[in-house]
PLY file of the C-alpha trace (Angstrom):
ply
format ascii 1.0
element vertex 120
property float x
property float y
property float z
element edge 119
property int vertex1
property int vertex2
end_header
12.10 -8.36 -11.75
12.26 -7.65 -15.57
15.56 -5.98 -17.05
16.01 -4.43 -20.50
19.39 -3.11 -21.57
21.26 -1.86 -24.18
24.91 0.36 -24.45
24.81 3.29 -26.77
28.63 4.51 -27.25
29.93 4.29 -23.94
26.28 4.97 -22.30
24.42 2.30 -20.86
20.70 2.16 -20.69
18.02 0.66 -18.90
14.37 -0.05 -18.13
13.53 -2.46 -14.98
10.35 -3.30 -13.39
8.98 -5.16 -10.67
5.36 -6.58 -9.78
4.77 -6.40 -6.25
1.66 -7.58 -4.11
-1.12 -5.44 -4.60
-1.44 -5.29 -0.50
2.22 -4.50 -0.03
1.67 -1.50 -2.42
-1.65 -0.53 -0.57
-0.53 -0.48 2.84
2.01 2.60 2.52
2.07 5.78 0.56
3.48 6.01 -2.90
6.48 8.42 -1.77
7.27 5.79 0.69
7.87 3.08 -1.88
9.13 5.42 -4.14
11.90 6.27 -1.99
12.44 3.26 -0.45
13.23 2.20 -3.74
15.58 5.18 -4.47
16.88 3.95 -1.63
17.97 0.69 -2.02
18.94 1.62 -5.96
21.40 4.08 -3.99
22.92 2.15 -1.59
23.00 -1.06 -4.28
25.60 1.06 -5.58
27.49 2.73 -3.29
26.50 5.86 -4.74
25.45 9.15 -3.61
22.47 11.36 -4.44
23.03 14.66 -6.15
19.72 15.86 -7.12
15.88 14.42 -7.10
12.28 15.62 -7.65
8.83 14.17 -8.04
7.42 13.83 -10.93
4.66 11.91 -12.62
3.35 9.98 -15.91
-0.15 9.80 -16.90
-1.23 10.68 -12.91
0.92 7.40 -11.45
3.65 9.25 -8.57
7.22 8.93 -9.87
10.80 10.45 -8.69
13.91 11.44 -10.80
17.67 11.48 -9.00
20.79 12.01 -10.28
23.50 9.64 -8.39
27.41 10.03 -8.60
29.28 6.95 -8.02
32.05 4.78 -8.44
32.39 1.16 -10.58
34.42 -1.80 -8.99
37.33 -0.54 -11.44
37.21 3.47 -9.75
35.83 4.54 -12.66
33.57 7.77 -11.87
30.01 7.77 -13.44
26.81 9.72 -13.18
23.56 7.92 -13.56
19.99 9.27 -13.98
16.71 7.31 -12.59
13.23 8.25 -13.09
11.05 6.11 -10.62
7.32 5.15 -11.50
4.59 3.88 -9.47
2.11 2.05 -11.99
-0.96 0.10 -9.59
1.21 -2.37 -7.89
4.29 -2.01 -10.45
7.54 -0.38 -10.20
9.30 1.25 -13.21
12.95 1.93 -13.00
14.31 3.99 -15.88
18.03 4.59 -16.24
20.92 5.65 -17.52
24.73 5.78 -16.80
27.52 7.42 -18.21
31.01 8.55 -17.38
31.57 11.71 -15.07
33.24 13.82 -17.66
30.58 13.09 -20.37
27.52 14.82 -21.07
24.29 12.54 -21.57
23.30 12.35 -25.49
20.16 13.50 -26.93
19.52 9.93 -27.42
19.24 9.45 -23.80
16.58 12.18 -23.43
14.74 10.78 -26.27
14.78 7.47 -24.26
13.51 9.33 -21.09
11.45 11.18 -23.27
10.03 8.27 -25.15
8.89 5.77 -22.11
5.50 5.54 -22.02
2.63 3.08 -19.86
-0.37 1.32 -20.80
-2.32 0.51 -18.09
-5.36 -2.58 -18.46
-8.05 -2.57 -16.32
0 1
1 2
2 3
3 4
4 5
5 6
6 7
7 8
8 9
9 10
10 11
11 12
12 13
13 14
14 15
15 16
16 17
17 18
18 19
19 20
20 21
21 22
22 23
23 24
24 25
25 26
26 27
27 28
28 29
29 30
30 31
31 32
32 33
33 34
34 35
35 36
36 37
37 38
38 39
39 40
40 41
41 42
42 43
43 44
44 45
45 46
46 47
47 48
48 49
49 50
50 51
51 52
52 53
53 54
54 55
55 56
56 57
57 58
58 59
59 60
60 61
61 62
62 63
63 64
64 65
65 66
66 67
67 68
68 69
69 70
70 71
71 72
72 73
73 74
74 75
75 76
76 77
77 78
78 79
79 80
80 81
81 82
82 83
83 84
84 85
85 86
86 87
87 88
88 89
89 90
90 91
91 92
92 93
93 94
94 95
95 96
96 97
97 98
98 99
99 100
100 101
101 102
102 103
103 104
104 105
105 106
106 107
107 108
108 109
109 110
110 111
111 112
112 113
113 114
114 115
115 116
116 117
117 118
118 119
C-alpha cells in the first residue's frame, strides 16, 4: 500500500492505492471488491456510512461514500471516499474534515483533478 497526504487548513487529504494479485481481482466482481473495500475503510474507523453511489473513471468501476465518525479525541468529522478499480489496482481517494465545516473548493478540485494512466 502507497499513501500520499497532505492537510489543507484543518482538512486532511489523501490518495492511497494498493496492487493486488491479478487472480484475486479476477475471481470476484468489481462491486464486490469495491465494497469490500468500503467496507473495511468503514469499519477501520468506526465510522458510519451516510451516503454512496457508483461511479466510474475512464470505464474502470468506482464508488463514492460519505462516512460520519468519531477521532480517538471525540472529535466529530465527515470524510468523503471515491473508490477506483484500475486492472488489479485499488485507488482510495479521500478527504476529512470537521462535522461543522463545509469541504473547500480545493477539495473538489482535488476530487476533480485525480486522474489514471493506464500501460498496457
Amino acid at each position: 500500500m502507497y499513501s500520499f497526504s497532505a492537510d489543507n487548513n484543518g482538512e486532511y487529504i489523501s490518495v492511497i492505492y494498493s496492487d493486488y494479485p491479478p487472480e484475486a481481482i479476477s475471481s470476484q466482481e468489481p462491486e464486490t471488491t469495491l465494497a469490500r473495500s468500503r467496507d473495511g475503510f468503514v469499519s477501520s474507523i468506526k465510522g458510519h456510512i451516510v451516503s454512496e453511489a457508483q461511479i466510474a473513471l475512464k470505464g474502470h468501476p468506482g464508488k463514492i461514500f460519505m462516512v460520519n465518525s468519531t477521532t480517538d479525541n471525540l472529535k466529530e468529522i465527515q470524510i468523503q471516499a471515491h473508490l477506483y478499480l484500475v486492472n488489479n489496482r485499488l485507488y482510495q481517494i479521500v478527504a476529512i474534515v470537521a462535522k461543522d465545516k463545509e469541504y473547500s473548493k480545493e477539495v473538489a478540485d482535488f476530487f476533480q483533478s485525480f486522474d489514471v494512466t493506464v500501460h498496457q
